[in-house]
C-alpha angles and dihedrals in degrees: 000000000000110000117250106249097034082057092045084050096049093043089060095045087051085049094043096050085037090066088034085067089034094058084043094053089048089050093052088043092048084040095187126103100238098053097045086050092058084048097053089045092062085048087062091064088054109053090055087050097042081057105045096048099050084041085056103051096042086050084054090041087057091030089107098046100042118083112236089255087047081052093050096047090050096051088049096051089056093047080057086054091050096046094046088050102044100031115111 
């Protein structure tokens, strides 16, 4: 029997790389750069999201097991993440 919340986090991962085909097939069909590139740049509000979200459920999945300094070092480790993808 798969666990619950693995099954929530790898749901989200299949939705989230089924979007990421489903915007490549777009850009091949549209088939200009300006419109793929407005394509590509929803995709960039996914893949955070997608991220945060599966970080999240897994965090609340191990809640129980990690101790609340282990918690601290893990959601720090994923503000790193953020500010590494979204700083200019």
């Amino acid at each position: 029997m798969i666990n619950k919340i693995v099954m929530s986090m790898a749901s989200l991962r299949l939705m989230s790389g089924t979007i990421e085909i489903i915007a490549a097939l777009i850009m091949l069909r549209l088939n200009q750069v300006d419109k793929a590139l407005l394509v590509n740049s929803g995709l960039a509000l996914v893949g955070p999201l997608v991220l945060l979200t599966t970080t999240t459920i897994g965090l609340v999945g191990i809640a129980e097991k990690l101790s609340y300094g282990k918690m601290v070092w893990v959601l720090l480790g994923v503000v790193c993440l953020f500010i590494g993808i979204l700083k200019k």
